[in-house]
Biotite code that builds the C-alpha atoms (Angstrom):
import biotite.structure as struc

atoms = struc.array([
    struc.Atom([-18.367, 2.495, -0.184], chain_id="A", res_id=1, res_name="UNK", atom_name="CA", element="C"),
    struc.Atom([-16.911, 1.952, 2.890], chain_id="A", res_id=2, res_name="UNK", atom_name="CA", element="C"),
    struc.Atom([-19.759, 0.604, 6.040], chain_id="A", res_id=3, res_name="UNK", atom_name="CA", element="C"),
    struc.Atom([-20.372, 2.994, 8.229], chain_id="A", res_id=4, res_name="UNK", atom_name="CA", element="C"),
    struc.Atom([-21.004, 1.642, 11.787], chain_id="A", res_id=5, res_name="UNK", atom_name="CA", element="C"),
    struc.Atom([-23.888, 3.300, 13.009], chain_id="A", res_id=6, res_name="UNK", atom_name="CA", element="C"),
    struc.Atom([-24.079, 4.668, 16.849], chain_id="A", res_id=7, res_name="UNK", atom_name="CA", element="C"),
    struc.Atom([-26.318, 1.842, 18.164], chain_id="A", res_id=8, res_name="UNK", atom_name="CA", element="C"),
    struc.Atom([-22.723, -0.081, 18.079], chain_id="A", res_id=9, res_name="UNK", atom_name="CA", element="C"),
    struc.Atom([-21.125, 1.830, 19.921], chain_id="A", res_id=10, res_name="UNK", atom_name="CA", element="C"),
    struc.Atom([-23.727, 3.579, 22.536], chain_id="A", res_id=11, res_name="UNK", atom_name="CA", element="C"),
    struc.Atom([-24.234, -0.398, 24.400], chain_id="A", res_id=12, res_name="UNK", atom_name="CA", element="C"),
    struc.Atom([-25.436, -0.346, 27.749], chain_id="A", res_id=13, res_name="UNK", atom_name="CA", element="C"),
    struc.Atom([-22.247, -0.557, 29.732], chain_id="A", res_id=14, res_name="UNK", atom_name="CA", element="C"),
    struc.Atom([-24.306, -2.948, 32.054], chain_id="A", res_id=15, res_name="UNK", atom_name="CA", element="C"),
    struc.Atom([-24.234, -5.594, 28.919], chain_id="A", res_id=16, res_name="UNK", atom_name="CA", element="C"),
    struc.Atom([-20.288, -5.126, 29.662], chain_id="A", res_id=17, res_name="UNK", atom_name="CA", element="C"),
    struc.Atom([-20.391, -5.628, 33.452], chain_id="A", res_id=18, res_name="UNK", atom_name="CA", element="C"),
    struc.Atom([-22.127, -8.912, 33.665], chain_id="A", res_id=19, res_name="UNK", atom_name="CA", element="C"),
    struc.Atom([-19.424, -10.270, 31.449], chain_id="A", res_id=20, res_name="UNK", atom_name="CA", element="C"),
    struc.Atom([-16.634, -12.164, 33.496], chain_id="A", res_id=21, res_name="UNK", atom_name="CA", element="C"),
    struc.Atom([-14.503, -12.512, 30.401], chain_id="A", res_id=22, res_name="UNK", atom_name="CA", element="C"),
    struc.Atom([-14.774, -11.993, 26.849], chain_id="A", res_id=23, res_name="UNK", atom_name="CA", element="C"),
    struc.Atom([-12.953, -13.690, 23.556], chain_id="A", res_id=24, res_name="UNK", atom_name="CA", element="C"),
    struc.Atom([-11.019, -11.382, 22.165], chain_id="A", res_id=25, res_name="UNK", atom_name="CA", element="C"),
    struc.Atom([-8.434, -11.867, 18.995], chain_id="A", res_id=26, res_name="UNK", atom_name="CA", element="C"),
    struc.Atom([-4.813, -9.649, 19.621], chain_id="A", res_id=27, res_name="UNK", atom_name="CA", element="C"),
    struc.Atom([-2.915, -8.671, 16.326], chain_id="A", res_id=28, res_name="UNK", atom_name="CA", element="C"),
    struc.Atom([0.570, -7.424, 17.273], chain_id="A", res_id=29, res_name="UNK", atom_name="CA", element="C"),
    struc.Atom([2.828, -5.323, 15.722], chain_id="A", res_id=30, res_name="UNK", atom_name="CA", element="C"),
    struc.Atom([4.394, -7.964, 13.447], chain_id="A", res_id=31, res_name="UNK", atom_name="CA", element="C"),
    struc.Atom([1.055, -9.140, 12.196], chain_id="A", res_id=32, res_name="UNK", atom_name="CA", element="C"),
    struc.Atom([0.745, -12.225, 14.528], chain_id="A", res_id=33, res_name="UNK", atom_name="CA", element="C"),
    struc.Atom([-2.599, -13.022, 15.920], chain_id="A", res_id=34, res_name="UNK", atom_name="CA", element="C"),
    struc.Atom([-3.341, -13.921, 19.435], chain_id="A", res_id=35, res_name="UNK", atom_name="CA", element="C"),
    struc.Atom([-6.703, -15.714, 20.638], chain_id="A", res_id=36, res_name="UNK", atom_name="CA", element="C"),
    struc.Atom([-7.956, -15.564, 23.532], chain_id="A", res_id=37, res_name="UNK", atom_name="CA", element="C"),
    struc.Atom([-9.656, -14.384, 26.822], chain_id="A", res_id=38, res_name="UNK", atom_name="CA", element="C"),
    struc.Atom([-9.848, -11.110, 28.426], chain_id="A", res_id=39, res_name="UNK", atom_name="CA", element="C"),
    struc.Atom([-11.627, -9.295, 31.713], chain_id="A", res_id=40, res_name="UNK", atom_name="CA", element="C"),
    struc.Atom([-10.296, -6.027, 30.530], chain_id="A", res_id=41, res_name="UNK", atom_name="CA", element="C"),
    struc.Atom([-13.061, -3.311, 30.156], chain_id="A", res_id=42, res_name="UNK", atom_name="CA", element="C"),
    struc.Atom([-12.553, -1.248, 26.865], chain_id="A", res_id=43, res_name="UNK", atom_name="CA", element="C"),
    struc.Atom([-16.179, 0.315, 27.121], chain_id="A", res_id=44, res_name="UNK", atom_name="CA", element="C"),
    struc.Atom([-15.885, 1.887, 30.855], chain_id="A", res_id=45, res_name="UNK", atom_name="CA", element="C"),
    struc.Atom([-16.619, 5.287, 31.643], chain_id="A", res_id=46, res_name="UNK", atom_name="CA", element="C"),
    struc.Atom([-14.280, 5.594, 34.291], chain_id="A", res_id=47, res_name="UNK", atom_name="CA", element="C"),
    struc.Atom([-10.972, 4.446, 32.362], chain_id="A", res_id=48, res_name="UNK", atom_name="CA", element="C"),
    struc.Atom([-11.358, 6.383, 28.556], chain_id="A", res_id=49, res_name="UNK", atom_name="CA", element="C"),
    struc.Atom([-7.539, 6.344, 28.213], chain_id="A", res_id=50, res_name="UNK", atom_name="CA", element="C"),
    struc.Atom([-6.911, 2.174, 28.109], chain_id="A", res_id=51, res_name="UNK", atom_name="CA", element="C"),
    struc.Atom([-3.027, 1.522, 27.424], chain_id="A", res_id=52, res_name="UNK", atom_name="CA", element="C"),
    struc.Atom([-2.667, -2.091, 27.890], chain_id="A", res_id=53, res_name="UNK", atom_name="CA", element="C"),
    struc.Atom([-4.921, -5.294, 27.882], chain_id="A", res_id=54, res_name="UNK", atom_name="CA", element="C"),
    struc.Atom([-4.584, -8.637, 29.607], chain_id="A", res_id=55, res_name="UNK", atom_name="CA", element="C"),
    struc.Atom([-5.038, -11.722, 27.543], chain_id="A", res_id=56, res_name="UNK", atom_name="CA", element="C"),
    struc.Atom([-5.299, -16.021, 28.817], chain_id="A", res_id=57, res_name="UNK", atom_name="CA", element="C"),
    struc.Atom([-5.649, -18.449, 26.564], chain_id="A", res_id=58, res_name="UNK", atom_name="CA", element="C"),
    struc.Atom([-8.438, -20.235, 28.684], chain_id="A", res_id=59, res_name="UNK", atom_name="CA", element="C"),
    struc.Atom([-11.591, -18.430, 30.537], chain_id="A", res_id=60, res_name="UNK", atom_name="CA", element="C"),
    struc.Atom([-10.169, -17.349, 33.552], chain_id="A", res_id=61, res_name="UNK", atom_name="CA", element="C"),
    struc.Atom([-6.726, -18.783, 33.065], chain_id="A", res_id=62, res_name="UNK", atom_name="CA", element="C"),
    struc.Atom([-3.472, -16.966, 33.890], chain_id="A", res_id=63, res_name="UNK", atom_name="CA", element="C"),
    struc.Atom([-3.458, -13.412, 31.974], chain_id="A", res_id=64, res_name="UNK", atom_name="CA", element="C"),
    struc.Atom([-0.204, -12.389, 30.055], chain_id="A", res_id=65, res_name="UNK", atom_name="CA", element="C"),
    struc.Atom([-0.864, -8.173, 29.807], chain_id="A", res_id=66, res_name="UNK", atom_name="CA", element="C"),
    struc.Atom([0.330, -6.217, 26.785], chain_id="A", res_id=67, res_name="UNK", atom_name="CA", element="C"),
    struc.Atom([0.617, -3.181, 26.354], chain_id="A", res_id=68, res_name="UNK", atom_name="CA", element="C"),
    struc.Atom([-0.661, -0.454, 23.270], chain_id="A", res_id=69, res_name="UNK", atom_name="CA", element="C"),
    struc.Atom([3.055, -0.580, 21.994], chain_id="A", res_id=70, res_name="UNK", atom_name="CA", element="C"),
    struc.Atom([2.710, -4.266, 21.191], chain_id="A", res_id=71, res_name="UNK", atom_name="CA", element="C"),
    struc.Atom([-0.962, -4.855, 20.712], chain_id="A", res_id=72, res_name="UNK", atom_name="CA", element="C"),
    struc.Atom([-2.344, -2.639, 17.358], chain_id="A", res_id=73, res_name="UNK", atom_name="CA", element="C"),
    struc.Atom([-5.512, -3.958, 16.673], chain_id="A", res_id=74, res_name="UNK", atom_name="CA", element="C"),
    struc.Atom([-7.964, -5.986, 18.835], chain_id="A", res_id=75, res_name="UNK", atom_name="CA", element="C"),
    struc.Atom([-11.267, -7.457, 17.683], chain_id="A", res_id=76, res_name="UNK", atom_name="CA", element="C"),
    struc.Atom([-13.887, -9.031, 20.178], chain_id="A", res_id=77, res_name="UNK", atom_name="CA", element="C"),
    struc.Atom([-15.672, -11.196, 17.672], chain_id="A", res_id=78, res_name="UNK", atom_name="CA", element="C"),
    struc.Atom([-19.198, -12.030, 18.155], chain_id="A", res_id=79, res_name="UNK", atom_name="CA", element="C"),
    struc.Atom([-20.962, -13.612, 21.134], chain_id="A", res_id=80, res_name="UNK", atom_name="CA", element="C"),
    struc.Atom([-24.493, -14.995, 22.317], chain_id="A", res_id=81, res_name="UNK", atom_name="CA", element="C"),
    struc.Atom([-25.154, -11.187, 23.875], chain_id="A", res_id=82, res_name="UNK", atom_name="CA", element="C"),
    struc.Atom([-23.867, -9.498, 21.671], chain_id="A", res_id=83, res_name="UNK", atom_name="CA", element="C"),
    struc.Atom([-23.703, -10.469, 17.603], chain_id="A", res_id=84, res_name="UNK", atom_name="CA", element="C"),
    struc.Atom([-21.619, -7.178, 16.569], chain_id="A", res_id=85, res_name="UNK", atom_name="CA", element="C"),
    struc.Atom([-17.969, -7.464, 15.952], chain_id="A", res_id=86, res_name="UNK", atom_name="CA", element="C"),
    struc.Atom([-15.811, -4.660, 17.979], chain_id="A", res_id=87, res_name="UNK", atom_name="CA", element="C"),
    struc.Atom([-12.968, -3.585, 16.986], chain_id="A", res_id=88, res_name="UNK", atom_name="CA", element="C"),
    struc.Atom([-10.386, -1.006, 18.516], chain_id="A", res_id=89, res_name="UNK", atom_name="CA", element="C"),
    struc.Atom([-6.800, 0.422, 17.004], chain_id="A", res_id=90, res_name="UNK", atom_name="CA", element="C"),
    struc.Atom([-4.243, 1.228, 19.252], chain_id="A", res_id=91, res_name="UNK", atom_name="CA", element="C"),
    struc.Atom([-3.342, 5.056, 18.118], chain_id="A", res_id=92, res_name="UNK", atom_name="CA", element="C"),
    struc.Atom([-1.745, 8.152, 19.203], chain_id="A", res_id=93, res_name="UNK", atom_name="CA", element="C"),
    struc.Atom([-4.622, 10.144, 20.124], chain_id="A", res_id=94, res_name="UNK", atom_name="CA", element="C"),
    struc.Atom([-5.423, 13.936, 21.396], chain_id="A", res_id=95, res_name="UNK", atom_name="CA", element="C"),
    struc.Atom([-6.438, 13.800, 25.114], chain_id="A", res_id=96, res_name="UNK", atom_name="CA", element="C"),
    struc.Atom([-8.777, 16.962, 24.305], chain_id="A", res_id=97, res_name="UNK", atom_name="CA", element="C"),
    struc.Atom([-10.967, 18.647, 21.951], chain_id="A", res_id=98, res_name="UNK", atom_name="CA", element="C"),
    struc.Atom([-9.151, 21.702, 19.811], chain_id="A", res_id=99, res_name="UNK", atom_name="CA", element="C"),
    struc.Atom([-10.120, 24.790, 20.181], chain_id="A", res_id=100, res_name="UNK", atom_name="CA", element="C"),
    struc.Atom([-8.899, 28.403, 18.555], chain_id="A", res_id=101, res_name="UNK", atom_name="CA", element="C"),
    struc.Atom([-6.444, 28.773, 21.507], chain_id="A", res_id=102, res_name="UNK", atom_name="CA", element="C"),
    struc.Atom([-5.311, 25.606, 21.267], chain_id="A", res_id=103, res_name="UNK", atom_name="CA", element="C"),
    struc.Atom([-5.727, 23.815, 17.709], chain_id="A", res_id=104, res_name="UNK", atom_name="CA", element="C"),
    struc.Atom([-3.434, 20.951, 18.343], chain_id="A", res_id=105, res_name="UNK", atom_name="CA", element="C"),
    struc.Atom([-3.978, 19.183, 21.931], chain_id="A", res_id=106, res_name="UNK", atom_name="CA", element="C"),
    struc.Atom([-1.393, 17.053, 23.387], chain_id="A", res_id=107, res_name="UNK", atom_name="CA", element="C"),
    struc.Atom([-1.324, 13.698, 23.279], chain_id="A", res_id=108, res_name="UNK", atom_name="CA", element="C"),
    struc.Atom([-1.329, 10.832, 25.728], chain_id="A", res_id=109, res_name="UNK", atom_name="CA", element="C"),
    struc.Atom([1.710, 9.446, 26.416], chain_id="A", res_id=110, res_name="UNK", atom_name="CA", element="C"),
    struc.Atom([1.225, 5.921, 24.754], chain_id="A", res_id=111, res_name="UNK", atom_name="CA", element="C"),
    struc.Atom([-0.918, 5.160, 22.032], chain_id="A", res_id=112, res_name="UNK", atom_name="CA", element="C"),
    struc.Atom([-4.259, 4.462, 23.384], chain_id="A", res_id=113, res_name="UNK", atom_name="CA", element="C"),
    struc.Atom([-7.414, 1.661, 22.297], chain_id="A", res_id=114, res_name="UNK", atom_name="CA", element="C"),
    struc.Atom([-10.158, 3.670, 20.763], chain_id="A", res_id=115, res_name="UNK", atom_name="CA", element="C"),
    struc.Atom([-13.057, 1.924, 19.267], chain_id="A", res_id=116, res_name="UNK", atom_name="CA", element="C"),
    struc.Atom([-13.381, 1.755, 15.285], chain_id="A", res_id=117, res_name="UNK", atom_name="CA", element="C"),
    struc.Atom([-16.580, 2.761, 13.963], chain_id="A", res_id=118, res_name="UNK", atom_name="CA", element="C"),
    struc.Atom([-15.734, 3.894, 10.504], chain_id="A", res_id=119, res_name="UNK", atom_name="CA", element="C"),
    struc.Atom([-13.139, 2.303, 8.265], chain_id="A", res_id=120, res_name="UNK", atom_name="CA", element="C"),
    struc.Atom([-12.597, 4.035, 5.220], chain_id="A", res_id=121, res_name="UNK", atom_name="CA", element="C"),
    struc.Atom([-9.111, 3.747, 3.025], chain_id="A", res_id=122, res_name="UNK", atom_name="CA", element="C"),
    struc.Atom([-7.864, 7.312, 3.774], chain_id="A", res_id=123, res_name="UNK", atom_name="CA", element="C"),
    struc.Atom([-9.901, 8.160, 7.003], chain_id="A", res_id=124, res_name="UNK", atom_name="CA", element="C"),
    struc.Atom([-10.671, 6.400, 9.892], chain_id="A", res_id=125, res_name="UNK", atom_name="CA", element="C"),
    struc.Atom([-12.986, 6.864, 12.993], chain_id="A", res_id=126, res_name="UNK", atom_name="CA", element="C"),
    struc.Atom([-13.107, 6.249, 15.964], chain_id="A", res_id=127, res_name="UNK", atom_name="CA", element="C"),
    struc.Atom([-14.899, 7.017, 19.307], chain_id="A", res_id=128, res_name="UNK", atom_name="CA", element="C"),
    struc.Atom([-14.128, 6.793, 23.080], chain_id="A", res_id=129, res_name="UNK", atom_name="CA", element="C"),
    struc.Atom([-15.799, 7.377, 26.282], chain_id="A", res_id=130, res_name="UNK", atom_name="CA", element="C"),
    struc.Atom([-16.113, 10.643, 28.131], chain_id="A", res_id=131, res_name="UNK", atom_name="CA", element="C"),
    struc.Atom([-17.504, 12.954, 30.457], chain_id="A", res_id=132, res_name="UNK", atom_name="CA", element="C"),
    struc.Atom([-19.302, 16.442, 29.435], chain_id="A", res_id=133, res_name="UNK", atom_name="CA", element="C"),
    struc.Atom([-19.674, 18.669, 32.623], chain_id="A", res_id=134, res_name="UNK", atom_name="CA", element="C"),
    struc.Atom([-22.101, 20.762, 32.984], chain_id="A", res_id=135, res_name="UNK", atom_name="CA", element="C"),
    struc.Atom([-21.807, 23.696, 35.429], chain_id="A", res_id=136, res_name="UNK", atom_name="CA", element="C"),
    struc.Atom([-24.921, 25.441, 37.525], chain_id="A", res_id=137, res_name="UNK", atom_name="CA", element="C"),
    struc.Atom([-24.584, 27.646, 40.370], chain_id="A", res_id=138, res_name="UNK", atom_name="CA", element="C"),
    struc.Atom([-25.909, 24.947, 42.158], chain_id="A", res_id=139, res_name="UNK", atom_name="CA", element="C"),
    struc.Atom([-24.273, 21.942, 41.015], chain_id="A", res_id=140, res_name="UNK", atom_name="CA", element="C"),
    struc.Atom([-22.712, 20.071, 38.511], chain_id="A", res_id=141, res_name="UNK", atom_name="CA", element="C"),
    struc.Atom([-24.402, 17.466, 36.644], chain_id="A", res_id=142, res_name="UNK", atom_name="CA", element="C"),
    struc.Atom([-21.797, 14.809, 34.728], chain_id="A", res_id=143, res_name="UNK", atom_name="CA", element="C"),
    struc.Atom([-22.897, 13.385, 31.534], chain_id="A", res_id=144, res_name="UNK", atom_name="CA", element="C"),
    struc.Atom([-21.576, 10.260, 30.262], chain_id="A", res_id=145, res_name="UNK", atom_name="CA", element="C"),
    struc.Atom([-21.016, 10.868, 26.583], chain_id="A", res_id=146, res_name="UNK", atom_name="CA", element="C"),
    struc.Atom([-18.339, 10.075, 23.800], chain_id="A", res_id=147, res_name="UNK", atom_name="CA", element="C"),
    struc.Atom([-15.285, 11.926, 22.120], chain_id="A", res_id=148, res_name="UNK", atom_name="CA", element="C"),
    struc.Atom([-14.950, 11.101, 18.169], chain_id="A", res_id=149, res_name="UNK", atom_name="CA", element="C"),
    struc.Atom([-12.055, 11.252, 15.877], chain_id="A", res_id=150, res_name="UNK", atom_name="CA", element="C"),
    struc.Atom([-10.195, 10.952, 12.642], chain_id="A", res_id=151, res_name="UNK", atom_name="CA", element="C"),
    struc.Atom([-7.479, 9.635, 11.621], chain_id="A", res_id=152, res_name="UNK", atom_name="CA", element="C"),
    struc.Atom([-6.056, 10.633, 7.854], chain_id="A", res_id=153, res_name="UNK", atom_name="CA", element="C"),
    struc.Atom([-4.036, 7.762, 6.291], chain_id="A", res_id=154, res_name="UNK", atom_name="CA", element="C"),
    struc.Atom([-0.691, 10.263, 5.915], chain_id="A", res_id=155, res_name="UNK", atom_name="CA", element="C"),
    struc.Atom([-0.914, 11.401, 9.621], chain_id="A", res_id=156, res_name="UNK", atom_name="CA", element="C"),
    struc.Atom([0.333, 9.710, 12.801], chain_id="A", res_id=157, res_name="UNK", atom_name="CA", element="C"),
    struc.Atom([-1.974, 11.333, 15.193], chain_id="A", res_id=158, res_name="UNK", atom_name="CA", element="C"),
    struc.Atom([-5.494, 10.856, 15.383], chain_id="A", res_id=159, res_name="UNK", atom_name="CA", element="C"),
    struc.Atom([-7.420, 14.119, 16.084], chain_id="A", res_id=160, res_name="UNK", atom_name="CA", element="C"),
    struc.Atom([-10.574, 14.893, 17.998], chain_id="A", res_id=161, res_name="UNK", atom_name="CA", element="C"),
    struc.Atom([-13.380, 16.103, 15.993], chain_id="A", res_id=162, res_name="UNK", atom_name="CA", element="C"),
    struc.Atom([-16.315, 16.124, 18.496], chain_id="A", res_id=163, res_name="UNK", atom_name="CA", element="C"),
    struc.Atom([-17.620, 15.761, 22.151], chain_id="A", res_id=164, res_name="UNK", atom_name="CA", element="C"),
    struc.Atom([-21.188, 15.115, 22.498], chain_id="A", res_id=165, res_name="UNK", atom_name="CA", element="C"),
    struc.Atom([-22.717, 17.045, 24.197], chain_id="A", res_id=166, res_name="UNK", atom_name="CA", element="C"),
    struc.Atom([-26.341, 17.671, 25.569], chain_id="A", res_id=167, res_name="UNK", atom_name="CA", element="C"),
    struc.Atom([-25.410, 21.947, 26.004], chain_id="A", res_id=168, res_name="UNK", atom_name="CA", element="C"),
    struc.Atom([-26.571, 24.456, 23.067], chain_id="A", res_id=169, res_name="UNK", atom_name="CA", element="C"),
    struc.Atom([-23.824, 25.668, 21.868], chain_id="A", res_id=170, res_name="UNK", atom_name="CA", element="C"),
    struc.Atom([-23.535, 28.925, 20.029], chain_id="A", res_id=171, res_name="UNK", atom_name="CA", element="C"),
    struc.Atom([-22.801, 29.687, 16.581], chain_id="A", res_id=172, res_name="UNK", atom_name="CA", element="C"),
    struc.Atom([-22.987, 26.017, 15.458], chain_id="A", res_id=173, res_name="UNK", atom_name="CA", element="C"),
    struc.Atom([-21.727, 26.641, 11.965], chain_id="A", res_id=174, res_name="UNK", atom_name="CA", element="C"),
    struc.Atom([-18.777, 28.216, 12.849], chain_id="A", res_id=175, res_name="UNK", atom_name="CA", element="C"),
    struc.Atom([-17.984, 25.620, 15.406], chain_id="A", res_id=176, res_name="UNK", atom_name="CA", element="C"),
    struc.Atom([-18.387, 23.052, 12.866], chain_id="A", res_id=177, res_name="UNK", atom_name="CA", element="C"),
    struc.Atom([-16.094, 24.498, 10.491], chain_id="A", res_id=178, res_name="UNK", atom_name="CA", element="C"),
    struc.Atom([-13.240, 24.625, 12.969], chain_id="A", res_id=179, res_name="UNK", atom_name="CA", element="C"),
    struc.Atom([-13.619, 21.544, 13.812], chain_id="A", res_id=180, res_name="UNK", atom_name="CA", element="C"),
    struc.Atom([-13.760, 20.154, 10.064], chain_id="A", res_id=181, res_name="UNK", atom_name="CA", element="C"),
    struc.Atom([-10.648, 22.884, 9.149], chain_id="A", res_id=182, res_name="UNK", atom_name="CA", element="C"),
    struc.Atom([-8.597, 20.304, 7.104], chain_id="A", res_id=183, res_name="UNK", atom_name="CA", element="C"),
    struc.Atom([-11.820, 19.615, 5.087], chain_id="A", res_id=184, res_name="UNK", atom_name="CA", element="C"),
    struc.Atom([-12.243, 22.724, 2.926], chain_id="A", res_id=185, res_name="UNK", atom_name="CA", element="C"),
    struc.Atom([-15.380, 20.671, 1.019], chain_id="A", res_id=186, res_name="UNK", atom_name="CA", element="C"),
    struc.Atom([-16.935, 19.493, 4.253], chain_id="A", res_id=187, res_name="UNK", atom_name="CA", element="C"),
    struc.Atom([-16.754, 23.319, 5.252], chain_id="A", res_id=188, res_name="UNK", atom_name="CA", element="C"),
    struc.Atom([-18.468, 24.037, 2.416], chain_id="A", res_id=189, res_name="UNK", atom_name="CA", element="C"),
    struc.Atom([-20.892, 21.995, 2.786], chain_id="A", res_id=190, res_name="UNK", atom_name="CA", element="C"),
    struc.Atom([-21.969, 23.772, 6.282], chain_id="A", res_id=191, res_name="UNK", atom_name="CA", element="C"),
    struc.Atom([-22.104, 27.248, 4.462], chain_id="A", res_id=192, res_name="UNK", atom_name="CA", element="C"),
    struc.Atom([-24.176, 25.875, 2.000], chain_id="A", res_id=193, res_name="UNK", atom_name="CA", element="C"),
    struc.Atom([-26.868, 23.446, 4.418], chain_id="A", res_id=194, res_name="UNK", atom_name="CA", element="C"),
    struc.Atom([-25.641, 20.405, 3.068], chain_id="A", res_id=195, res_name="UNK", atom_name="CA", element="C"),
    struc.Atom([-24.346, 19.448, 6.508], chain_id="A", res_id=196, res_name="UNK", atom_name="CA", element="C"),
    struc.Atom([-27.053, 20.987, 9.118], chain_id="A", res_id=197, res_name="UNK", atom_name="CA", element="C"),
    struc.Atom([-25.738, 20.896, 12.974], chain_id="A", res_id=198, res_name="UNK", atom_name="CA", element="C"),
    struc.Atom([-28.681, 19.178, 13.505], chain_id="A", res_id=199, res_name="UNK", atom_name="CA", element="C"),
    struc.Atom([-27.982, 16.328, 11.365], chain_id="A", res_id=200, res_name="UNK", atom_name="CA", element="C"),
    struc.Atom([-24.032, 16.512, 12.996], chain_id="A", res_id=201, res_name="UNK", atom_name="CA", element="C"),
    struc.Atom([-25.564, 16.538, 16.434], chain_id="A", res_id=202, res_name="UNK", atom_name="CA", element="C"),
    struc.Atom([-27.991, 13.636, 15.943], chain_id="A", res_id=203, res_name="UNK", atom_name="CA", element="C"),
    struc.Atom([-25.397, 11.500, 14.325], chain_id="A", res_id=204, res_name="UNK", atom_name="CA", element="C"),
    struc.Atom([-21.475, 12.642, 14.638], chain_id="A", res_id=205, res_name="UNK", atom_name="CA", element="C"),
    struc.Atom([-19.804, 9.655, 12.218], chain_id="A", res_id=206, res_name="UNK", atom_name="CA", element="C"),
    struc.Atom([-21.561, 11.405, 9.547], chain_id="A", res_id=207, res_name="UNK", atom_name="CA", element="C"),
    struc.Atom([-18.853, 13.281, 8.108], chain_id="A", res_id=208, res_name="UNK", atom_name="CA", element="C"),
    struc.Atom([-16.790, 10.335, 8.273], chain_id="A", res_id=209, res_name="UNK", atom_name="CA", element="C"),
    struc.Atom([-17.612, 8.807, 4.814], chain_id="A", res_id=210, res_name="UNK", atom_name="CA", element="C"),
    struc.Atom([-17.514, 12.511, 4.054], chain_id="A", res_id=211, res_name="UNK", atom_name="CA", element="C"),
    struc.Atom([-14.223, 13.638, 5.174], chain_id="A", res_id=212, res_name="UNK", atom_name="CA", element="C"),
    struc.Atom([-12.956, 10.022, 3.762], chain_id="A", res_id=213, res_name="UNK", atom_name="CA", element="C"),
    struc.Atom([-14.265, 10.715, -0.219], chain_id="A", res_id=214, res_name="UNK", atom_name="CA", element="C"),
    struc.Atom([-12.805, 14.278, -0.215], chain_id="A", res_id=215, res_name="UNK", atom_name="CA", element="C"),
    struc.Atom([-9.262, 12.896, 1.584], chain_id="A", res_id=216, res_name="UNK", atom_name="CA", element="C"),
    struc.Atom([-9.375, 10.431, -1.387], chain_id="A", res_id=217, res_name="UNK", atom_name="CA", element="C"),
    struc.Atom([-9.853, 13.188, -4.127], chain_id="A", res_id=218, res_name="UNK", atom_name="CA", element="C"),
    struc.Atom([-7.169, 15.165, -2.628], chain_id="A", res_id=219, res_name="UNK", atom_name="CA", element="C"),
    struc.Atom([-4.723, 12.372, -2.669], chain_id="A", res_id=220, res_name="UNK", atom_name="CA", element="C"),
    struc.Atom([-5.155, 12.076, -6.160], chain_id="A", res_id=221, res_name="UNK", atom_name="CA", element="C"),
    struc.Atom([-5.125, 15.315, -7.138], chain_id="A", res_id=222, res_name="UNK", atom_name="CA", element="C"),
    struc.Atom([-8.839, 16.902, -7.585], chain_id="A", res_id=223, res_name="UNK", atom_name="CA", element="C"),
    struc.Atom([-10.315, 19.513, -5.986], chain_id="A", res_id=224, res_name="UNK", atom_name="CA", element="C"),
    struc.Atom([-10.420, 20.326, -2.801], chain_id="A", res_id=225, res_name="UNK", atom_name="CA", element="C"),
    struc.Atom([-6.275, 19.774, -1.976], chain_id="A", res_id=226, res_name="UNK", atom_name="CA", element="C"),
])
């Protein structure tokens, strides 16, 4: 079974990020070569979710040569004395927005954007990205930082939005879920059936990645659920 990367990975203090001055980071490119190197770039920042391009030196603070999503696919920040987790992000042709029944299939950006891997499965892949969830009061507005998840099938150029988190209550949960999981007949029936609670979704959204990734591999080869 394919490892599941578990939110602690991905929900880092940002302020671990902002003391770093630069970071190693290994560039794979289109053709398959491999860069090391440097970079300042800030993948994990609130303020810039839609990254299209990274700048890479081949010394600390040396002179940066910047590439964009087009030629960079894959980049991994191996470990460091902070921080003994490997990061990885895909470059990928992403939805800038959740779905929802007016709109099922949200544009995408522009230019394939870096979004962070946390589950790596052979027919589905996920991935997460920073956000902000606003909240509306008559009074104010309160911003939450929070992250948007995804999938990716294997067959499918875009990768699709699956979840914001979200601190709200949000009605009919079941029925929100099974929108949301609509090309996963089984994972929908797991909701009807309390397999998949929304609590359990809630507390942990890459959940139904491992799940969404078994029943994309049984459909591919022929069994139920196609």
């Amino acid at each position: 079974m394919k490892r599941l990367l578990f939110l602690l990975l991905i929900l880092l203090p940002v302020a671990t990020y902002a003391k770093r001055q630069c970071e190693p980071v290994i560039a794979v490119k289109a053709d398959g070569t491999r860069i090391e190197g440097f970079t300042k770039s800030r993948l994990i920042n609130y303020l810039k979710p839609n990254v299209s391009s990274v700048s890479i030196s081949t010394e600390p603070d040396g002179e940066e040569t910047k590439f964009t999503s087009d030629e960079v696919v894959e980049l991994i920040f191996p470990p460091t004395e902070e921080d003994t987790t490997v990061t990885v992000y895909h470059a990928v042709m992403a939805q800038k927005h959740m779905p929802h029944k007016w709109n099922k299939n949200p544009k995408t950006y522009d230019k394939p954007i870096f979004l962070r891997l946390i589950y790596n499965g052979d027919y589905v892949k996920g991935y997460a990205r920073p956000a902000m969830d606003n909240t509306y009061t008559p009074s104010m507005t309160m911003v939450n930082y929070t992250w948007l998840y995804y999938y990716k099938l294997a067959d499918q150029e875009i990768t699709k939005a699956y979840w914001l988190d979200s601190k709200d209550i949000i009605p009919g949960m079941r029925k929100v879920m099974k929108f949301y999981f609509r090309e996963f007949p089984g994972l929908q029936k797991m909701v009807d059936k309390k397999e998949l609670t929304p609590h359990e979704f809630r507390a942990n959204p890459s959940v139904v990645l491992p799940l969404m990734d078994a029943e994309a591999k049984l459909r591919s080869e022929g069994g139920a659920g196609k």
